[in-house]
One Martini backbone bead per residue (centre of mass of N, CA, C, O) as a GRO file, in nm:
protein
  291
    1UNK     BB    1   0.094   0.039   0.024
    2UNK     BB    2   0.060   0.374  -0.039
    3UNK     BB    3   0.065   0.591   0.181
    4UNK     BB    4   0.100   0.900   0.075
    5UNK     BB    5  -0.172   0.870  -0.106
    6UNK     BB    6  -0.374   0.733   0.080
    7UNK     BB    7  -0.331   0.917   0.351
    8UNK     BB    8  -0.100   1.200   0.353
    9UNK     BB    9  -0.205   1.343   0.153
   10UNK     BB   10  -0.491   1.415   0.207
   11UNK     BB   11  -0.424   1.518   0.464
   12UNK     BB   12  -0.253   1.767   0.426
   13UNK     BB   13  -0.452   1.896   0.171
   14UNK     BB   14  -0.762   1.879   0.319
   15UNK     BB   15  -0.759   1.773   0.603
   16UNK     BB   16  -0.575   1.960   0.693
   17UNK     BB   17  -0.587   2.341   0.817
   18UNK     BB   18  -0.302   2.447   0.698
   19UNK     BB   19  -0.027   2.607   0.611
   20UNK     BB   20   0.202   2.531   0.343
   21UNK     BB   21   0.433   2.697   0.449
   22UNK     BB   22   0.449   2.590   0.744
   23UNK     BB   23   0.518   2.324   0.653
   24UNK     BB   24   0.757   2.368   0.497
   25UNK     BB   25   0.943   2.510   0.660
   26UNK     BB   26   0.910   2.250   0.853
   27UNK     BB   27   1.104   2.063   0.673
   28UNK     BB   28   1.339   2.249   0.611
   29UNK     BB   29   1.434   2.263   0.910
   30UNK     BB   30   1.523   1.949   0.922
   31UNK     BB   31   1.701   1.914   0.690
   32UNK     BB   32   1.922   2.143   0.829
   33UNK     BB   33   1.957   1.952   1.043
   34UNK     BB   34   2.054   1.725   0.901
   35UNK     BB   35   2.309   1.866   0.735
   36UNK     BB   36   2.448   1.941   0.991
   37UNK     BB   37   2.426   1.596   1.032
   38UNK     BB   38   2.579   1.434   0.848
   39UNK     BB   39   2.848   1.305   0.976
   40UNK     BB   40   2.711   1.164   1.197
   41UNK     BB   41   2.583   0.892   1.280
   42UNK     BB   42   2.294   0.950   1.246
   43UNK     BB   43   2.302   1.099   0.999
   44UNK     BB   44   2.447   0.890   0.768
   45UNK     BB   45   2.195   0.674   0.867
   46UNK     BB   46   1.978   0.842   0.757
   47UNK     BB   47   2.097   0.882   0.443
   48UNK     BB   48   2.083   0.588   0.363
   49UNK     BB   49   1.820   0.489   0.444
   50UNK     BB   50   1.697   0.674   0.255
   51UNK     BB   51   1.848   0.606  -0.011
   52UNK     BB   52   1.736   0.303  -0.014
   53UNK     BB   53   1.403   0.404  -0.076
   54UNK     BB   54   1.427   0.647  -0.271
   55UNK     BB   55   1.650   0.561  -0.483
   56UNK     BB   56   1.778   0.560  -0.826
   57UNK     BB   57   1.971   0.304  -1.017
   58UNK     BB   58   2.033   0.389  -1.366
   59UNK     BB   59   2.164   0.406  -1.653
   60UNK     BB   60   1.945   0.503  -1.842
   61UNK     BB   61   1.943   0.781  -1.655
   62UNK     BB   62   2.204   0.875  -1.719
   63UNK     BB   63   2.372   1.153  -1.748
   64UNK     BB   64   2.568   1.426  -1.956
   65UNK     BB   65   2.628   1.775  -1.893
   66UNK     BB   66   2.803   2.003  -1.903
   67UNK     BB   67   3.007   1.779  -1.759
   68UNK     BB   68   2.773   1.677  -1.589
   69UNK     BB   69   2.638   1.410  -1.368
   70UNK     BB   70   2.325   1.268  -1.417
   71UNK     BB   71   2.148   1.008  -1.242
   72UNK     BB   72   1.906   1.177  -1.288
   73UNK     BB   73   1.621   1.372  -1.436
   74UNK     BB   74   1.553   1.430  -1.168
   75UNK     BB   75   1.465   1.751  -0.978
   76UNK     BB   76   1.496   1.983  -0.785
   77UNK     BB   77   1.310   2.305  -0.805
   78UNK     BB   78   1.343   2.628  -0.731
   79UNK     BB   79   1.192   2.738  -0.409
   80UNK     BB   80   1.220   2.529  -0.184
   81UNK     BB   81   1.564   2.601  -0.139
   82UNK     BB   82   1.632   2.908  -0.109
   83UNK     BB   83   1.913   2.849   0.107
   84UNK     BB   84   2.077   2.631   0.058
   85UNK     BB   85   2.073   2.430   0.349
   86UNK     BB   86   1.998   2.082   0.164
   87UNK     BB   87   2.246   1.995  -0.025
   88UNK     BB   88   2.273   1.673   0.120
   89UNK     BB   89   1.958   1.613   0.124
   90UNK     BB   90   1.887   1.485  -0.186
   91UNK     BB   91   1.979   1.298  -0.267
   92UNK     BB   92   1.839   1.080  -0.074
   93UNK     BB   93   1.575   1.120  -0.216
   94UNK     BB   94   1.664   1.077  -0.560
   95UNK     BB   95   1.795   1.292  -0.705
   96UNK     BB   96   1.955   1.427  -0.991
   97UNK     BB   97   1.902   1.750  -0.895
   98UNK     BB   98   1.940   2.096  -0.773
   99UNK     BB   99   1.788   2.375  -0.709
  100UNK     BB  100   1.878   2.699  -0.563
  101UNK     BB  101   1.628   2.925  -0.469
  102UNK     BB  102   1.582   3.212  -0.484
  103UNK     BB  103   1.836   3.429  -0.481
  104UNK     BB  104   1.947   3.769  -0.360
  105UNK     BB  105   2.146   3.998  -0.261
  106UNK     BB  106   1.906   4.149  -0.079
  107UNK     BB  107   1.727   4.050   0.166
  108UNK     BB  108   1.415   3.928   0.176
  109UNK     BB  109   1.080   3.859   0.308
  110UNK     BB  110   0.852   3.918   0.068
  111UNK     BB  111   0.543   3.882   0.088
  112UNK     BB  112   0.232   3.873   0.211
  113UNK     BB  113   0.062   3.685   0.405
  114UNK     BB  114  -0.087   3.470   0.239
  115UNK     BB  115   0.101   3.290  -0.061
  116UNK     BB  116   0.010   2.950  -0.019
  117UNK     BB  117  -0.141   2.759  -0.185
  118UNK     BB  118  -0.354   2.480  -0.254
  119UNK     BB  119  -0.457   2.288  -0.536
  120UNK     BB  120  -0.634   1.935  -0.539
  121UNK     BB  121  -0.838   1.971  -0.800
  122UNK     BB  122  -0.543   2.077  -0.956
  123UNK     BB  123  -0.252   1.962  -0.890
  124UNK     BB  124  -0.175   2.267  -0.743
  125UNK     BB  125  -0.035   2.625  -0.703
  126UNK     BB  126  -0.031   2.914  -0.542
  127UNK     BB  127   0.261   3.201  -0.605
  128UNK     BB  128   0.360   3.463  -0.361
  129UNK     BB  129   0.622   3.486  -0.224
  130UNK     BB  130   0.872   3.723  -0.352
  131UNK     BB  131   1.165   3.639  -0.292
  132UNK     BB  132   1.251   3.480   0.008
  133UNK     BB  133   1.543   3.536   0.180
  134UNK     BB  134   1.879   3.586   0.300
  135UNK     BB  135   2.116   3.625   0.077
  136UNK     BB  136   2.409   3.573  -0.086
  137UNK     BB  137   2.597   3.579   0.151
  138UNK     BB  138   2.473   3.372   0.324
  139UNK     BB  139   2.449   3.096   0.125
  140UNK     BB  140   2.774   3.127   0.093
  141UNK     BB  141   2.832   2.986   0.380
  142UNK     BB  142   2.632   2.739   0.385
  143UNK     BB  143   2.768   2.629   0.136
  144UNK     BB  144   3.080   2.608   0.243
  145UNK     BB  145   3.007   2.451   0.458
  146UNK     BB  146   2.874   2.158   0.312
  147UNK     BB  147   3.117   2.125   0.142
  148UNK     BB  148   3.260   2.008   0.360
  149UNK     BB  149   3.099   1.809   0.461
  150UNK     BB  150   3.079   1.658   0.208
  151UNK     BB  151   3.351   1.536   0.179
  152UNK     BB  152   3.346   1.392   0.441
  153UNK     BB  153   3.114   1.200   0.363
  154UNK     BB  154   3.047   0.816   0.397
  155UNK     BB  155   2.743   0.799   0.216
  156UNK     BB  156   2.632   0.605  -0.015
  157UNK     BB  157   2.593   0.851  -0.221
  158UNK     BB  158   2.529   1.072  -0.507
  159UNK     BB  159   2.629   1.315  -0.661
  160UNK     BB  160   2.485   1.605  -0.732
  161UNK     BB  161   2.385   1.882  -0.911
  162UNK     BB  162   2.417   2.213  -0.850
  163UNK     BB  163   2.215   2.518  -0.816
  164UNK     BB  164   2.137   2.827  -0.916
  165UNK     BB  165   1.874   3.115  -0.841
  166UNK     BB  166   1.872   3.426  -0.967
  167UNK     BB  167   1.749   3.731  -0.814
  168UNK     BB  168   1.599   4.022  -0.806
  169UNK     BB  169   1.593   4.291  -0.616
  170UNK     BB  170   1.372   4.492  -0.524
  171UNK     BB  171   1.503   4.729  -0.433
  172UNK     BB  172   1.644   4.730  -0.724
  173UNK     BB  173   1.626   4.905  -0.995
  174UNK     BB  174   1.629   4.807  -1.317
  175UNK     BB  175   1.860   4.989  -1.442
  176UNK     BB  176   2.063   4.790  -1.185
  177UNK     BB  177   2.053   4.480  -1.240
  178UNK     BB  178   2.310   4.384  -1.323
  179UNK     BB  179   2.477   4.433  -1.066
  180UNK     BB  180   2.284   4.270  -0.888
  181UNK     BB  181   2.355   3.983  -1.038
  182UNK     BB  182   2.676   4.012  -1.004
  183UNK     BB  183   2.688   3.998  -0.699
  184UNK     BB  184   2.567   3.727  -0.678
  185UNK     BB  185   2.771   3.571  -0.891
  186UNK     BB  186   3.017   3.616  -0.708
  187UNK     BB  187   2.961   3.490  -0.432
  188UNK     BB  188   2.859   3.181  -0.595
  189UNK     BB  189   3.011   3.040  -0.798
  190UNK     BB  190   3.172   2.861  -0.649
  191UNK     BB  191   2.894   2.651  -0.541
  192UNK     BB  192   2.824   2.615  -0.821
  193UNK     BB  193   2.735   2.392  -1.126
  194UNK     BB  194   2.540   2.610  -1.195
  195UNK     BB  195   2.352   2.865  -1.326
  196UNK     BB  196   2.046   3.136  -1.291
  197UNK     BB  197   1.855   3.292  -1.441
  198UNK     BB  198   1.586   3.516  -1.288
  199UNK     BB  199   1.294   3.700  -1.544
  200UNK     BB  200   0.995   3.564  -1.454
  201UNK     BB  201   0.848   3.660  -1.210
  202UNK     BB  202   0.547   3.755  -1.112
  203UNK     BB  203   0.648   3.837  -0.778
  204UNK     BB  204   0.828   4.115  -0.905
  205UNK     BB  205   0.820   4.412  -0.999
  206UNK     BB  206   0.952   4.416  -1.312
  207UNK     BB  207   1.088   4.147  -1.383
  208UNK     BB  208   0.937   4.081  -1.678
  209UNK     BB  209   1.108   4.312  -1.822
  210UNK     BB  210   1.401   4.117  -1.878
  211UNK     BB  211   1.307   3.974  -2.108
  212UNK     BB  212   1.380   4.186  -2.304
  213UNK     BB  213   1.606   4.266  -2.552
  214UNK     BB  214   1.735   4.520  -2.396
  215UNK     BB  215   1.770   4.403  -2.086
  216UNK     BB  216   1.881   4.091  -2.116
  217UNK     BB  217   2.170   4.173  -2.244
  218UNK     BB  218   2.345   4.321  -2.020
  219UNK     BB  219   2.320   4.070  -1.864
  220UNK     BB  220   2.447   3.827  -2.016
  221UNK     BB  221   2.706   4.001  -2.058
  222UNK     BB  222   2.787   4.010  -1.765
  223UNK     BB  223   2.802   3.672  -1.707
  224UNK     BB  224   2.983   3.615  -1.875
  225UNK     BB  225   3.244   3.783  -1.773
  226UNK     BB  226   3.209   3.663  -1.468
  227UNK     BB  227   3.296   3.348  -1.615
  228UNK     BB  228   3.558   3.197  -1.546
  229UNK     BB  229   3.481   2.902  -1.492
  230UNK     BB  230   3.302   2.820  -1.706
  231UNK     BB  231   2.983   2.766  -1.621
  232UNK     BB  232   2.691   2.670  -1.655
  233UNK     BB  233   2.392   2.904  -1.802
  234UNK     BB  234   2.131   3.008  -1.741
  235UNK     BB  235   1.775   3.075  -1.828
  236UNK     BB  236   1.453   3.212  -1.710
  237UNK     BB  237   1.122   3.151  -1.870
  238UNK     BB  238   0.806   3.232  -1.933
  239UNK     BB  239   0.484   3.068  -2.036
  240UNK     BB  240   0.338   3.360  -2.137
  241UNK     BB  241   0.514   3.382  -2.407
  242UNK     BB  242   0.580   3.491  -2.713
  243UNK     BB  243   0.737   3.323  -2.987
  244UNK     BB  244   0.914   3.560  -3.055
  245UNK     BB  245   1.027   3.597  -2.770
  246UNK     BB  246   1.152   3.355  -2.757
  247UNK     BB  247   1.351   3.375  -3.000
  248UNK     BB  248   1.499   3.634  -2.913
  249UNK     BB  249   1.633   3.455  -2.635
  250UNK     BB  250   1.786   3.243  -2.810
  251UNK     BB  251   1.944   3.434  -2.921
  252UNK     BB  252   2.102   3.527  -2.689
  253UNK     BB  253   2.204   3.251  -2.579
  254UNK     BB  254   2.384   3.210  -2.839
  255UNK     BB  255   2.562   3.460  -2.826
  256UNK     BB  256   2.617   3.410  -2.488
  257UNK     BB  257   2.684   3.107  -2.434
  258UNK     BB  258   2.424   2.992  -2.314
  259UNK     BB  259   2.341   2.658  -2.222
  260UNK     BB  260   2.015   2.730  -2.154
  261UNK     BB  261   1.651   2.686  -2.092
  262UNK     BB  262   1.402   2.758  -1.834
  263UNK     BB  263   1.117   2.534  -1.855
  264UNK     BB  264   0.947   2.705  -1.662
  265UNK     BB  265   0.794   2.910  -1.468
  266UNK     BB  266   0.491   3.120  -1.359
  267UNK     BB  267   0.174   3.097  -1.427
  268UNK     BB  268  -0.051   3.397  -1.478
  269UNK     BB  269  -0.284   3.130  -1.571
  270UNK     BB  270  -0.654   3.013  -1.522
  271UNK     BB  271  -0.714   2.809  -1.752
  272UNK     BB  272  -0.883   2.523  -1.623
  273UNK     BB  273  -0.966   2.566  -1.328
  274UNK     BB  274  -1.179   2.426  -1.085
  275UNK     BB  275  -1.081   2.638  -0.914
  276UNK     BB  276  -1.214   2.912  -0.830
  277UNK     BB  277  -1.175   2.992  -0.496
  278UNK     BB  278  -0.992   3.112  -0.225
  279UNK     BB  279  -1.069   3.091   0.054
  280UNK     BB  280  -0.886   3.266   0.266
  281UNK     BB  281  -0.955   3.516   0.049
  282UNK     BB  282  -1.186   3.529  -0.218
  283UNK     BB  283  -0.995   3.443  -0.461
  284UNK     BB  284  -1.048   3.465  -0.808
  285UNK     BB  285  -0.879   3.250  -1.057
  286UNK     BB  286  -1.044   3.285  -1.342
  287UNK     BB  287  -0.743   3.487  -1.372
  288UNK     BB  288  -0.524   3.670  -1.334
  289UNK     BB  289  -0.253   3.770  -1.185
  290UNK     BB  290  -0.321   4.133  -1.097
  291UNK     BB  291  -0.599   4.194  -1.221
   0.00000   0.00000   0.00000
């Protein structure tokens, strides 16, 4: 019997009246509290436990991309570990890369909660986060302790390739926003295996407006820039673009060799959801986020 759908999942989604945002937190904070003991006897064991139950190794899954080598295709995408506080314990889930982030150069608290809904009847969530995170400068802390923790771990566990997830500041001006992605990518670089830039969320001010080509092209100019360590970069690009403009980021990602593109970001489209409106807010769905 699969415990998680038949029992833990109904009760948390729809039994349980709680927060999902304060269930995160508190799953998150689990997660700190064993990379900080990862190398304990008990962290050890119990990552090795998990990776025996949930982890999973064949050859037809393993992939080799810009050098990095993904034991499979399935990974944790950035918004879940904004701190990248449990980049050791992501791999004994059975990932097989990890992206942390969205972090942001300058510390900020994010939207006003409630901001994290569960649609149940639509396997979907609505995300009004608004890039809440500690700061790229503590990151790189948190990150420079876990790599060497990772050193030291003699857990049969496979590594796993690392991804940074940055964010404008929203303190930050657009006509900043250069210098505010390249200073948190200065912090990061040593700690990422590939980097993203993020121009896509709807839930900060005026940030997919870095997708036009006339905003988008001095970011990826200067991140190529500071890219000494030659790091696969990618961009993050929204669901909601049109194909033009699809084309005209394609053009520029391969003007300035940057490795892909991640599709997509949040979609800020409400088309097709059975949800109609948000319990706790009285917010009718079936519009755009913002209208």
């Amino acid at each position: 019997m699969d415990i998680f759908q038949l029992v833990l999942r109904p009760l948390m989604f729809s039994g349980l009246k709680v927060d999902p945002e304060a269930v995160q937190r508190q799953f998150i904070a689990t997660c700190d509290r064993l990379d900080r003991n990862c190398n304990s006897p008990w962290g050890q064991w119990t990552l090795q436990q998990m990776y025996q139950r949930l982890g999973w190794s064949d050859d037809c899954l393993a992939q080799s991309l810009w050098g990095l080598s993904f034991p499979n295709p399935i990974g944790l995408a950035a918004g879940f570990d904004k701190n990248g506080v449990a980049s050791n314990v992501w791999p004994a889930f059975g990932f097989g890369f990890a992206e942390l982030g969205t972090v942001t150069h300058q510390a900020q608290p994010g939207n006003p909660p409630p901001r994290l809904f569960r649609l149940p009847d639509d396997l979907a969530a609505i995300n009004r986060m608004g890039f809440n995170n500690q700061g790229a400068a503590q990151m790189a802390k948190v990150l420079a302790a876990s790599q060497q923790r990772r050193l030291e771990l003699n857990a049969e566990i496979p590594r796993i390739p690392i991804g940074v997830n940055f964010g404008k500041s929203k303190v930050t001006p657009l006509e900043e926003a250069v210098e505010d992605y390249c200073q948190s990518f200065r912090l990061l670089q040593p700690y990422g295996d590939y980097s993203v830039v993020n121009v896509s969320s709807p839930n900060t001010p005026g940030l997919r407006s870095l997708q036009s080509v006339e905003q988008l092209e001095p970011i990826l100019n200067a991140l190529q820039q500071e890219n000494t360590s030659n790091k696969p970069l990618l961009v993050k690009i929204a669901p909601d673009l049109a194909w033009e403009d699809i084309a005209a980021i394609l053009d520029l990602v391969q003007r300035y060799q940057f490795a892909g593109v991640i599709a997509t970001n949040t979609t800020i489209n409400r088309e097709g959801l059975k949800t109609d409106k948000i319990a706790i807010t009285g917010d009718r769905l079936r519009r755009r986020w913002g209208d």
